[in-house]
N, C-alpha and C positions, 0 to 999 in steps of 0.2 A: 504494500500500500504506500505509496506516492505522500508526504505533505501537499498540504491543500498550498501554504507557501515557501515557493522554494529560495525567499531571501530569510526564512526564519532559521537563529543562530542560537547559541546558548554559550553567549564567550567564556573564557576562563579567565581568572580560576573557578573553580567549584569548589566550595566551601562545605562543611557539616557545619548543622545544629542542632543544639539538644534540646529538641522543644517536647515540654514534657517530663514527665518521670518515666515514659514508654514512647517515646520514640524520639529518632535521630532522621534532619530531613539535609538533602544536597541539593543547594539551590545555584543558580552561579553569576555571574559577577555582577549580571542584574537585579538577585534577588531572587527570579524566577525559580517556584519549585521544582525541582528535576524528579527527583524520587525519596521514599518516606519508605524509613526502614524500623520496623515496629518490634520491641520485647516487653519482657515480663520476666521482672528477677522475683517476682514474690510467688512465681507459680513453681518454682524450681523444687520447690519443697516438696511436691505434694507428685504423683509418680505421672500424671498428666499431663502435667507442665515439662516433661521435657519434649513436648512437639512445639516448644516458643523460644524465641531468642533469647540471651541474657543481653544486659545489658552492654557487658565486654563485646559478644560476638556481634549485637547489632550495629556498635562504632566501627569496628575495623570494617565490616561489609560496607557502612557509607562512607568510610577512610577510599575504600578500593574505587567504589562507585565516581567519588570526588576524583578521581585520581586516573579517568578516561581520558579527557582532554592531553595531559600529559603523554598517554600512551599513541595516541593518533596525532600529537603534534611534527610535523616535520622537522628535524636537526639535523642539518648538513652539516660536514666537517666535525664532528664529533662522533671517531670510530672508536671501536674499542680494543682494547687493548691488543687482541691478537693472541694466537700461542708461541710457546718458544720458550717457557720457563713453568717448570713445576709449580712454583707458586701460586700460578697466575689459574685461578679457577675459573671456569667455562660459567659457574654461577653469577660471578662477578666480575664480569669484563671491561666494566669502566673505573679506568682509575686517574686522581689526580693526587700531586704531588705537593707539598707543602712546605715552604722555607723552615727547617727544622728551628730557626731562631725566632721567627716568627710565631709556630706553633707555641714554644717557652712562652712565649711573652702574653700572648692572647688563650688561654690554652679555655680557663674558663669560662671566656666571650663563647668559642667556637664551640665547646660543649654542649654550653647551655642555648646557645643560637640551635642547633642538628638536632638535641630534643624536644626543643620547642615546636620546631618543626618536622619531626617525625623522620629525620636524616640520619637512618645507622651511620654510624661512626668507624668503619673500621678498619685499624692499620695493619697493612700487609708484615710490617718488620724490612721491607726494603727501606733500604737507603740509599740514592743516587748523590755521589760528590760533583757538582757543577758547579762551580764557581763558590760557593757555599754548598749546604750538604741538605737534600731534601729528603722528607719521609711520604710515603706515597700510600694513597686511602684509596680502601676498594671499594664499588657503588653494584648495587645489582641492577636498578636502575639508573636509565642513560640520564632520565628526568634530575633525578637527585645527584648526579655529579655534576650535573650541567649546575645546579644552582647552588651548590659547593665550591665548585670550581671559579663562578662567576664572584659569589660573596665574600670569598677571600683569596683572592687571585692566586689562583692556583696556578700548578702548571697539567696539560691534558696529557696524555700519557698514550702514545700510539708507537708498540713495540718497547725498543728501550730507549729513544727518543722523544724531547718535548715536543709537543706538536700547538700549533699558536692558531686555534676557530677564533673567527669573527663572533661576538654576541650576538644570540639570536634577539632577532626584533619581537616585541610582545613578552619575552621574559617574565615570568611572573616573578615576584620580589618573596625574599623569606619575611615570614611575622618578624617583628620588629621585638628586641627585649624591651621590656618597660622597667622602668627608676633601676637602670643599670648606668655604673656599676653598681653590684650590692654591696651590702654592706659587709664586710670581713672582717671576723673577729683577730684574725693572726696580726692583720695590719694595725689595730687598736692597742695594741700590748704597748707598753713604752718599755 
């Protein structure tokens, strides 16, 4: 079946909300509803309620749902990694690389930025010496390297070479930290 019109779009991002104590809906950058994904954590008790979401499984569903756009977006110039080294897992093909001085100095900006926004974190154990000496992060998706990569200028990793993409246009931006930096008790001690 055909749209009745075919200039009707639904840009990104797509967002989750939690409207409700039973349910989570993905609307996108319009606002527009996309889709309502429904549970029931107080039926879990009782042996009938396991034909209902819980709470946990009906976010990550509108996590995945939110997270179409990403998958169907075009990214030129961002290959992945390639084989050629045991390390380098077919699971996680995109990798970017991080000024290891850099990473010291920002460590729990970029932490708390990748959970905030739902960005696994994680370090291969490689280290490439260029000029200074980089540590390089693996990404399962292209999405979340691409916006790793961009928010803390990384370097893209095609083979064992740096490879330099253009920014894609439309980028979406990571959540923003709020009343960061926080507060740190280490730094408070005299």
């Amino acid at each position: 079946m055909e749209s009745s019109d075919q200039n009707r779009r639904f840009p990104p991002p797509w967002r989750v909300e939690h409207v409700g104590a039973d349910c989570f809906e993905v609307r996108d950058a319009n606002g527009f509803r996309l889709a309502a994904v429904h549970c029931r954590d107080d039926l879990q008790k009782w042996s009938f309620g396991h034909s209902h979401l819980t709470s946990d499984e009906a976010r990550r569903i509108a996590n995945a749902i939110a997270r179409l756009p990403e998958l169907l977006m075009q990214r030129r110039g961002f290959y992945s990694r390639g084989g050629g080294h045991d390390r380098w897992k077919p699971s996680r093909p995109y990798h970017v690389a991080l000024e290891d001085s850099y990473i010291r100095t920002h460590w729990d900006e970029i932490n708390a930025l990748c959970r905030l926004n739902s960005i696994p974190l994680n370090a291969t154990g490689e280290k490439i010496p260029d000029g200074s000496l980089w540590c390089v992060y693996e990404f399962a998706w292209q999405m979340d390297a691409i916006l790793f990569w961009d928010r803390f200028k990384g370097r893209w990793l095609r083979g064992s070479e740096f490879h330099y993409p253009e920014r894609p246009k439309e980028l979406p931006n990571l959540k923003p930290l709020e009343n960061w930096p926080q507060f740190d008790p280490r730094k408070a001690r005299g």
